[in-house]
C-alpha positions in Angstrom: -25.0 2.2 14.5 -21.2 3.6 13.8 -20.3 4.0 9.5 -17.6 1.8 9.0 -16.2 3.9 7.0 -12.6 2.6 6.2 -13.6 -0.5 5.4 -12.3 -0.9 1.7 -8.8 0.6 3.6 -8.4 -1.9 6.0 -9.2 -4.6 3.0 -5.7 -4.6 2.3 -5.0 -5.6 6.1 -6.8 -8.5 6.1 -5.0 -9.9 3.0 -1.9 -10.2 5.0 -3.7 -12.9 6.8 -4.0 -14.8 3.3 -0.4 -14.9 3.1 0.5 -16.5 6.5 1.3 -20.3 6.1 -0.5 -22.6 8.4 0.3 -25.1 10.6 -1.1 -29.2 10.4 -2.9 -28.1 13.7 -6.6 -26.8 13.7 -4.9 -23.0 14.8 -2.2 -21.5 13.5 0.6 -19.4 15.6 1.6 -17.4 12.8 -2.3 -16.1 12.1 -2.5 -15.2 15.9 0.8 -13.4 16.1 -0.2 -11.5 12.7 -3.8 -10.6 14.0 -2.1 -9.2 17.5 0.6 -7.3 15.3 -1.9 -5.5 13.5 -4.2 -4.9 16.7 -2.1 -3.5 18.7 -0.4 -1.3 16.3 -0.3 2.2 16.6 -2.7 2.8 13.9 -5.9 1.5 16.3 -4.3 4.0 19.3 -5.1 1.6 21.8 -9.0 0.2 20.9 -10.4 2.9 23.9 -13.8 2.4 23.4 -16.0 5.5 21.8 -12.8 6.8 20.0 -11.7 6.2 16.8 -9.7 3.8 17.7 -12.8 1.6 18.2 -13.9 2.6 14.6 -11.1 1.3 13.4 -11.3 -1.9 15.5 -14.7 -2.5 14.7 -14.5 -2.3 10.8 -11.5 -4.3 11.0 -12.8 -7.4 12.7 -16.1 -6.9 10.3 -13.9 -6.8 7.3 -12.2 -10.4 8.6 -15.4 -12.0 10.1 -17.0 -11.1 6.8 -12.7 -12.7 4.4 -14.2 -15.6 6.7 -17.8 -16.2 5.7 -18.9 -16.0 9.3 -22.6 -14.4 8.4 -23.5 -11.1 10.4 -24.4 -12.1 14.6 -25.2 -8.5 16.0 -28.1 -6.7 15.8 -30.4 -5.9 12.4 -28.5 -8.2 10.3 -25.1 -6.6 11.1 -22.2 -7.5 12.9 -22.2 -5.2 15.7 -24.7 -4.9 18.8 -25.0 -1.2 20.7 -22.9 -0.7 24.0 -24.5 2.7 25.0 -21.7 3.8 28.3 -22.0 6.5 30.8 -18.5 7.4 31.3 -17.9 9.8 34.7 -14.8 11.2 35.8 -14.4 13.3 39.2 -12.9 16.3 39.1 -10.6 17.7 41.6 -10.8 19.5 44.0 -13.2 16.6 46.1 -14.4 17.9 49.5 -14.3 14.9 51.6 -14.5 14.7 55.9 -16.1 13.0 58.5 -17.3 13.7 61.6 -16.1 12.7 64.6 -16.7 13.5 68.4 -13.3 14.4 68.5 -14.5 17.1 65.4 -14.0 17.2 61.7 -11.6 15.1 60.3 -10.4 15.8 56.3 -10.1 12.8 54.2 -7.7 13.0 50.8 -8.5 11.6 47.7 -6.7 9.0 46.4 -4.0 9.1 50.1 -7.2 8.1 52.8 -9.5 7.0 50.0 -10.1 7.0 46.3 -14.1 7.5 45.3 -15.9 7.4 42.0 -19.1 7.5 40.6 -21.2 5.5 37.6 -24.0 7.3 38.4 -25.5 10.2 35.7 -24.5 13.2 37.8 -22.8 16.2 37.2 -22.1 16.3 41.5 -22.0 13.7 44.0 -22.9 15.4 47.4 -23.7 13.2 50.7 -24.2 15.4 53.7 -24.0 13.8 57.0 -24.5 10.2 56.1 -24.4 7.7 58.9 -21.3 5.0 58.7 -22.0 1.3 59.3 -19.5 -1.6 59.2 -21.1 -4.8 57.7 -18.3 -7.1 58.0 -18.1 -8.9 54.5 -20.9 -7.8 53.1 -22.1 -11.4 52.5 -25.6 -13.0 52.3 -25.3 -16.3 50.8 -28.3 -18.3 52.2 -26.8 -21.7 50.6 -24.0 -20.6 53.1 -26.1 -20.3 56.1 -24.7 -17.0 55.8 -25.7 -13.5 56.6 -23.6 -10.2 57.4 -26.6 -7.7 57.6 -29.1 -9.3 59.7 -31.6 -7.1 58.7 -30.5 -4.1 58.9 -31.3 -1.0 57.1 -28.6 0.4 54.7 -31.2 3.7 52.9 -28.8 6.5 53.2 -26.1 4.8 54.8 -22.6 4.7 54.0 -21.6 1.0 54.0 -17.9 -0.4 54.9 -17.0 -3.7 53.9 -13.6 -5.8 54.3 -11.8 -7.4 51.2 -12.6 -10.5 50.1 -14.5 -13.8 51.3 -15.2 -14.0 55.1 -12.8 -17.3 54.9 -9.9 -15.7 53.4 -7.0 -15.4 56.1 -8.8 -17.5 58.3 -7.2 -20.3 60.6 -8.4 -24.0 60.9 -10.1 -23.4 64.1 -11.8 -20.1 62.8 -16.1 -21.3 62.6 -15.8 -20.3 58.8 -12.9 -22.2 58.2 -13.4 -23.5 54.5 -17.2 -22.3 54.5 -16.3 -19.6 51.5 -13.6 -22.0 49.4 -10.5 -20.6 51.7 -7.8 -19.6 49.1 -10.2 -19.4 46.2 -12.4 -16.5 46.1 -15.6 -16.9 45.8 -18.4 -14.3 44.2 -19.1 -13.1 47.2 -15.6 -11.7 47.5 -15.3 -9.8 44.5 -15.7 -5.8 44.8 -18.6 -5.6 42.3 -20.4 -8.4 44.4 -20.4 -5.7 47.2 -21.1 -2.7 45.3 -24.2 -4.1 44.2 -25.2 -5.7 47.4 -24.8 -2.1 48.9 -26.7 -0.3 46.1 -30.1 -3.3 46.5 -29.9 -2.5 50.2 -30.2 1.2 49.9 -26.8 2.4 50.5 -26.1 5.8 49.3 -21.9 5.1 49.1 -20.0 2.1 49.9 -16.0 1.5 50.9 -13.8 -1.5 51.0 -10.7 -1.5 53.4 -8.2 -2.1 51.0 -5.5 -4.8 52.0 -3.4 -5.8 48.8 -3.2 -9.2 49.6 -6.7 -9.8 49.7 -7.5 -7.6 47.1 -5.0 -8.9 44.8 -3.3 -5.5 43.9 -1.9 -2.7 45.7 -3.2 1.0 46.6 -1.5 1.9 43.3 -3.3 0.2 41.3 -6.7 1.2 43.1 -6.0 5.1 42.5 -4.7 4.5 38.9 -8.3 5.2 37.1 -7.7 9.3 38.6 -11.4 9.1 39.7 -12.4 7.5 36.2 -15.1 5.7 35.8 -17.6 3.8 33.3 -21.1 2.0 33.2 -23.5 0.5 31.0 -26.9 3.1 30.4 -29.3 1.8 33.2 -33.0 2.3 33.6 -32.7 3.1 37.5 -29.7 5.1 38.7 -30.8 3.3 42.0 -29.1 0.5 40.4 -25.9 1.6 41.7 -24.6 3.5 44.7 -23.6 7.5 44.1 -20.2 6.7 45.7 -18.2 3.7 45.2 -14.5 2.9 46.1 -11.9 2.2 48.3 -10.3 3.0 52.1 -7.1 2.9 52.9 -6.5 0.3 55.9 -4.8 2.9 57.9 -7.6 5.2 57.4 -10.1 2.9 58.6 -8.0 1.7 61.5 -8.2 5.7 62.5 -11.6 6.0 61.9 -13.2 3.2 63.7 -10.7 4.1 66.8 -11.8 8.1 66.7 -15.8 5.9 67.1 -14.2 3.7 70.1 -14.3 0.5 68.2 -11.0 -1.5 67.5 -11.0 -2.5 63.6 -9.0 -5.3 64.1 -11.2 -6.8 66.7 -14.3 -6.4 64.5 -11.8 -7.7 61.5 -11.6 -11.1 63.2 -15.4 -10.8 64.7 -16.3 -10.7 61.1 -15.4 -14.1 60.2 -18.3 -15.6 62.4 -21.4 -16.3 61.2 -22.8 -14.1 64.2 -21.5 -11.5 63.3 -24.0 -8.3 63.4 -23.4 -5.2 61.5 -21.9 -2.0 63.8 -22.6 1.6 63.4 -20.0 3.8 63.6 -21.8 6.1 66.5 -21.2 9.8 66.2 -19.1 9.6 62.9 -20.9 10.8 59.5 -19.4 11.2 56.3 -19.9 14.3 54.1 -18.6 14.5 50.1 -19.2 17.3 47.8 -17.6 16.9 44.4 -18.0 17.7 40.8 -18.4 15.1 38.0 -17.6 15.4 34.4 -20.1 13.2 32.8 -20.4 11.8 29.2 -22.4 9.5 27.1 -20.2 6.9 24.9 -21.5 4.8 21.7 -19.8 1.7 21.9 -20.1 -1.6 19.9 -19.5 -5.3 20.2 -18.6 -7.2 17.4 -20.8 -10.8 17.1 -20.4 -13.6 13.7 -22.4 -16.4 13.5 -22.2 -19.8 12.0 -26.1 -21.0 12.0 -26.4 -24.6 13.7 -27.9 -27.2 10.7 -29.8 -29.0 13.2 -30.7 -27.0 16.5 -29.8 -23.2 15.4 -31.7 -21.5 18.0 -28.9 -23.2 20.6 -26.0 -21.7 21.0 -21.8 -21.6 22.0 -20.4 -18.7 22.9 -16.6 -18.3 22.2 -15.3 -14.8 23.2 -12.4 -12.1 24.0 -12.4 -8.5 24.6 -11.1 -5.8 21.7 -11.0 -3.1 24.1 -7.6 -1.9 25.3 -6.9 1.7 27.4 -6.5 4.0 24.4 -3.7 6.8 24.9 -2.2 8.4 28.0 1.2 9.8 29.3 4.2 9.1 28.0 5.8 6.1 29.6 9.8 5.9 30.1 10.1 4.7 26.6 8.0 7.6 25.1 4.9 5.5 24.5 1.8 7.0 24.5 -0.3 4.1 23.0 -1.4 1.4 25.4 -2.0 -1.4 22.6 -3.2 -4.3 25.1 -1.3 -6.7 22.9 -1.3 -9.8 25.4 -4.6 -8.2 26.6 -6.4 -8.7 25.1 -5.4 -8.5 21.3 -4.5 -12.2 21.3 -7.6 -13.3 23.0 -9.9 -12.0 19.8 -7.0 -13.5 17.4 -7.9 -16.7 19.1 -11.4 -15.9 18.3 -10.5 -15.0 14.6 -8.8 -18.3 14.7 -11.8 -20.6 15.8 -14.2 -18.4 13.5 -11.5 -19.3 10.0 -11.4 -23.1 11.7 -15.3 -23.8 12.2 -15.9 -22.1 8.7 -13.2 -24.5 6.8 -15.4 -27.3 8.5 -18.6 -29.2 8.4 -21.9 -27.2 9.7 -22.3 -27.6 13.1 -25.3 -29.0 14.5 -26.0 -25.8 17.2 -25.4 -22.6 16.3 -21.5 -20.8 17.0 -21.6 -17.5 18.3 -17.9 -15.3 17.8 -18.0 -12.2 19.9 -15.6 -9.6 20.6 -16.5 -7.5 23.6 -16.2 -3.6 24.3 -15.1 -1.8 27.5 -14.3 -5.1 29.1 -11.4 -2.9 31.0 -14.1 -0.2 32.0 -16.1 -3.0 34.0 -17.0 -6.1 31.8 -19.5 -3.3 30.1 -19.5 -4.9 27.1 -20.3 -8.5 27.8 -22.5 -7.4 30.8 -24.7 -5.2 28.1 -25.2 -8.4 25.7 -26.0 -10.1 28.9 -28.8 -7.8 30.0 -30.3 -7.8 26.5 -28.6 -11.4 24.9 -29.3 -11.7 21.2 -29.4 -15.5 21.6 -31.3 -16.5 24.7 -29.3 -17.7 27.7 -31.0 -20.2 28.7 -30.2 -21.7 25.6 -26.6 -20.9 25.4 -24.8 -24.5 26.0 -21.4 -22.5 27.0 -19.6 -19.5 26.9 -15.8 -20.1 26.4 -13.4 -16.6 27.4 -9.8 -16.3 26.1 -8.2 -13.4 28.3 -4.3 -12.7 28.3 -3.0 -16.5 26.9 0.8 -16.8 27.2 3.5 -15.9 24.7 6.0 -18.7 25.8 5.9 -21.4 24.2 4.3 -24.9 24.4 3.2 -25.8 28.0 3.1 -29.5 29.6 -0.3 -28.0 31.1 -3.2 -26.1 30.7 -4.1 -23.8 33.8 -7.7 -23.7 35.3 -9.2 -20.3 36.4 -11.6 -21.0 38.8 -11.6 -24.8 39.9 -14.9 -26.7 41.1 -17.6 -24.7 38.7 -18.6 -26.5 36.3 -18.4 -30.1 34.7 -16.4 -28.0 31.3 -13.5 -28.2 33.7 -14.0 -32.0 32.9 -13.8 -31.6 29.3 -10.9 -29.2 29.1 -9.5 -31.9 31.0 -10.4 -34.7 28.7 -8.9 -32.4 25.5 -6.0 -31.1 27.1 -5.2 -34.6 27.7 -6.1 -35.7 23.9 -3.0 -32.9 23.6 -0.6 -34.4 26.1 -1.1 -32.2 28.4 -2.4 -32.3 32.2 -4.6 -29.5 34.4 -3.0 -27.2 36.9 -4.9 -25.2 39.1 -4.3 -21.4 39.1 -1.6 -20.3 41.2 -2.9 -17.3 42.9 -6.7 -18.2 43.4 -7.2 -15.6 46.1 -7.2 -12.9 43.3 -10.6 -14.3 42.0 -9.8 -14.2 38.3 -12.8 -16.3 37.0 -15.0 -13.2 38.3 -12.9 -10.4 36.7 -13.4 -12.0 32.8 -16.1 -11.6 30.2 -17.4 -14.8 30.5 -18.7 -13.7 33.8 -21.5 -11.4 32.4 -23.0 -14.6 31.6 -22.0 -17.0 34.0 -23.9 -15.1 36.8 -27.2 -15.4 34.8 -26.6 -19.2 34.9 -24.7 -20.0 32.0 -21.9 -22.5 32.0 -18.1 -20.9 30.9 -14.5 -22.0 31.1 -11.9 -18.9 31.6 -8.5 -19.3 29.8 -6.2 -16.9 31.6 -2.1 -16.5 30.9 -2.4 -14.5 33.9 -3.5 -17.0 36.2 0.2 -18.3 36.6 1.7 -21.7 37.4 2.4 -22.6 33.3 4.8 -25.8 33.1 6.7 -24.8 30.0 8.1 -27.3 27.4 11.1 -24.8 27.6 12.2 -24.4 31.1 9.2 -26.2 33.4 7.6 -24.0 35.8 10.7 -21.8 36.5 10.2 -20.6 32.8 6.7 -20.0 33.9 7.0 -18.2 36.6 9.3 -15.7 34.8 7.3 -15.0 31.8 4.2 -14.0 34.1 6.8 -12.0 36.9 7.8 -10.2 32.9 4.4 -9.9 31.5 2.6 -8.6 34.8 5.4 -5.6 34.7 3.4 -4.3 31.6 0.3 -5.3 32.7 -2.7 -2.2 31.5 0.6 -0.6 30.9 1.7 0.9 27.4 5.0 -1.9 27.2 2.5 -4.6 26.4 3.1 -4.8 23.1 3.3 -7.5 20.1 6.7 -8.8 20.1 8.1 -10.6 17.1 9.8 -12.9 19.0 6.8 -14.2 20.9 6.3 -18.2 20.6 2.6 -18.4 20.2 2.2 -22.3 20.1 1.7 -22.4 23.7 -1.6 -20.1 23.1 -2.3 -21.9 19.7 -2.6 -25.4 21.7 -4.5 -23.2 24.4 -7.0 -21.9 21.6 -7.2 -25.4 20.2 -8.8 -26.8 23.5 -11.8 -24.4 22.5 -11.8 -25.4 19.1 -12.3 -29.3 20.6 -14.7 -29.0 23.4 -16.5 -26.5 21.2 -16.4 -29.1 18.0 -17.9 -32.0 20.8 -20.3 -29.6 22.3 -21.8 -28.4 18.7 -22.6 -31.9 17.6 -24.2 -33.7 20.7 -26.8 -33.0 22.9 -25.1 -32.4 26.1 -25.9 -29.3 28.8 -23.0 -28.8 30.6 -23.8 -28.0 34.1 -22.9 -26.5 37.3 -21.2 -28.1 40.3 -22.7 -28.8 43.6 -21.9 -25.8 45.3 -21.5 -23.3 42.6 -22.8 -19.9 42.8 -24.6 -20.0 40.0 -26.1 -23.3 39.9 -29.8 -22.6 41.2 -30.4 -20.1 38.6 -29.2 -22.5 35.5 -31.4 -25.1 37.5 -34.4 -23.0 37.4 -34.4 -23.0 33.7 -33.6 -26.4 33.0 -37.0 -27.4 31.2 -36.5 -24.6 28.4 -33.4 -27.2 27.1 -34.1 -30.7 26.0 
């Protein structure tokens, strides 16, 4: 475990909080803004994890759970739980080329394609490896859907497209709705299809990269430099050697130099027939060096023990983990604080730990985390998944606070993620004891609800709400959703970049009420004996299903 050593130092910190007057409402704007001020100040140079940045971090949010009287949630009787990382980095030079009948052709890093690794290497070599196209990459049996057919991926280089095989796809296309249509499903996440190559035995995998259906651009693709971070596995089979990305006009070049037409196949793929196709007479060779290093990271967990049924349990959780330090930017900052992400997402979990404490015992037990390396790959919340502390099956919920807006009050609350679970009926129900009505997210084809936390958990079956700023389509008291749309066209500007920072001017009742819908549903959930489930449908649903007779 890390020494928290300046705790008696960052004491004087947390009596600024003391100070703060408080609102009639259960969460206070004021608290928040003070938390985020303090957060993502230069003094925690940018919360990277396994710097000491994350000591500070750490013994901060120990010294406030503990001004609380939240007891100790973590591991031993402390507040923190291990986060062992493998953090990789490629270095340059990268030989990369494929063969062709035509001859060799030289690929660029980071122009044709961008790779990196999670594996424990110090070199990634592939030599020769035969290239397959698998279409989506999809086999969701509920679905009546499968992209490989059977066919063997050991040693293979697998291609997938973006997204869900439904996305793009016209009414009279035979998937047409099959995958949710605008709303990404699992299956179209990247991760979904990293993993699905690695259990197949794929030795590298590639996504075409289309921005639309990925949600961002090349830019933001490269941006890492060849970076990467995992949790420690058992099996380095786990994951494929080579992961990444290929650039659409580099795949429309290599599939032509095999004889196929990509944009044929692109269309072919959206049909549950679809077979895979190997790329004949094309191999793909890579020989590059990787920097490799082992990172002790923490999450932070506070507990208030239920009085009646303490071994079940409600999750409410943010991420403390920002990008640490890099180049200047045009201002000549170097720090990049993650103020709106995601310092105000663990103030709103301060917030419902100082409100639950001022209140009666619960009935279940309260669990307050705060997540590392949630921008390196949802490491943190993924390692207290693999290992929980408080058994999933008896988790009730896991409710995520990620990015909440700065604007104001808002006439709605957005949902990330429509059609999961039957939480989206009580968010509902308290947004509504608020004034306040439910708007879907605006851009659901970016697949938010799989890029949070909460989804560490929510794969293994348990039931979580996402509240996102990001997610778009706010109806602000002050200016509708004109207003809205502006402060997310602003905020996305300094999105992972080092201009997100805690502004004095921010209006933080908007997030308060959104923090306050947690502190309601949570307060309901706590003190009855309701399971929220999954939807019909859901993803996840079968696996929650399979446990059902551990929770009575």
């Amino acid at each position: 475990m890390v020494k928290l050593a300046p705790l008696a130092a960052l004491a004087a910190l947390v009596l600024a909080h003391r100070g703060v007057a408080q609102d009639s409402g259960p969460i206070d704007p004021a608290r928040l803004s003070e938390t985020v001020r303090l957060l993502a100040s230069d003094d925690f140079q940018g919360r990277a994890p396994g710097t000491a940045g994350e000591a500070k971090t750490i013994a901060y949010l120990v010294v406030r759970f503990q001004a609380l009287g939240v007891a100790p949630g973590g591991e031993g009787g402390t507040y923190l739980q291990a986060v062992p990382l493998v953090h990789t980095r490629i270095a340059a030079p990268a030989a990369i080329s494929i063969a062709t009948r035509q001859g060799i052709t030289r690929l660029s890093q980071s122009r044709d394609v961008y790779f990196s690794t999670v594996r424990d290497v110090d070199r990634a070599t592939i030599a020769k490896a035969p290239m397959i196209f698998v279409g989506y990459g999809v086999h969701a049996p509920e679905r009546d859907w499968d992209d490989f057919k059977g066919v063997d991926l050991h040693g293979k280089v697998a291609i997938f497209l973006v997204n869900d095989p439904d996305y793009g796809a016209s009414s009279g296309d035979p998937v047409a709705g099959r995958f949710g249509g605008k709303l990404m499903t699992y299956y179209g996440r990247w991760t979904y299809k990293y993993e699905e190559a690695a259990r197949r035995g794929a030795i590298a995998a590639l996504i075409v990269h289309e921005a639309a259906g990925a949600g961002y651009g090349w830019a933001t693709v490269i941006a890492p430099g060849g970076e990467n971070y995992d949790v420690v596995r058992s099996s380095a089979d786990e994951r494929v050697l080579l992961q990444g990305w290929l650039d659409r006009d580099a795949a429309r070049s290599l599939f032509a130099k095999a004889g196929l037409d990509f944009e044929r196949l692109r269309v072919a793929a959206r049909s549950p027939d679809f077979r895979p196709v190997m790329l004949s007479g094309e191999t793909l060779s890579v020989d590059v060096p990787v920097t490799t290093t082992h990172v002790a990271s923490h999450n932070v967990l506070a507990k208030i023990v239920g009085a009646g049924h303490p071994d079940e349990t409600i999750l409410f959780a943010a991420h403390w983990d920002a990008y640490g330090t890099g180049p200047a930017d045009a201002a000549g900052r170097t720090v990049r604080a993650g103020a709106a992400d995601d310092a105000i997402g663990v103030a709103g979990v301060l917030e419902l730990a100082r409100a639950f404490a001022a209140g009666p015992k619960p009935d279940r037990t309260l669990v307050f985390a705060a997540w590392s390396a949630e921008e390196r790959g949802l490491l943190g919340s993924e390692s207290y998944a693999s290992r929980p502390l408080y058994p999933l099956t008896t988790t009730v919920a896991d409710l995520t606070m990620d990015v909440l807006q700065t604007a104001g009050p808002a006439h709605d609350v957005v949902l990330v993620g429509n059609g999961q679970t039957d939480l989206e009926d009580r968010l509902a129900a308290a947004a509504a004891r608020q004034g306040r009505t439910i708007t879907p997210e605006a851009l659901p084809e970016r697949g938010l609800y799989y890029r949070a936390d909460h989804f560490s958990v929510a794969r293994r079956g348990v039931p979580s709400l996402l509240l996102m700023g990001m997610s778009g389509g706010h109806d602000l008291v002050a200016g509708g959703r004109a207003a809205g749309d502006a402060w997310l066209e602003g905020y996305m500007q300094c999105y992972h970049q080092a201009c997100d920072v805690w502004h004095a001017d921010w209006d933080l009742r908007g997030a308060a009420q959104d923090v306050a819908l947690y502190y309601d549903i949570g307060r309901d959930l706590a003190n009855s004996r309701a399971w929220p489930g999954w939807r019909a449908g859901a993803e996840f649903k079968a696996i929650r299903d399979a446990t059902a007779a551990k929770r009575r």
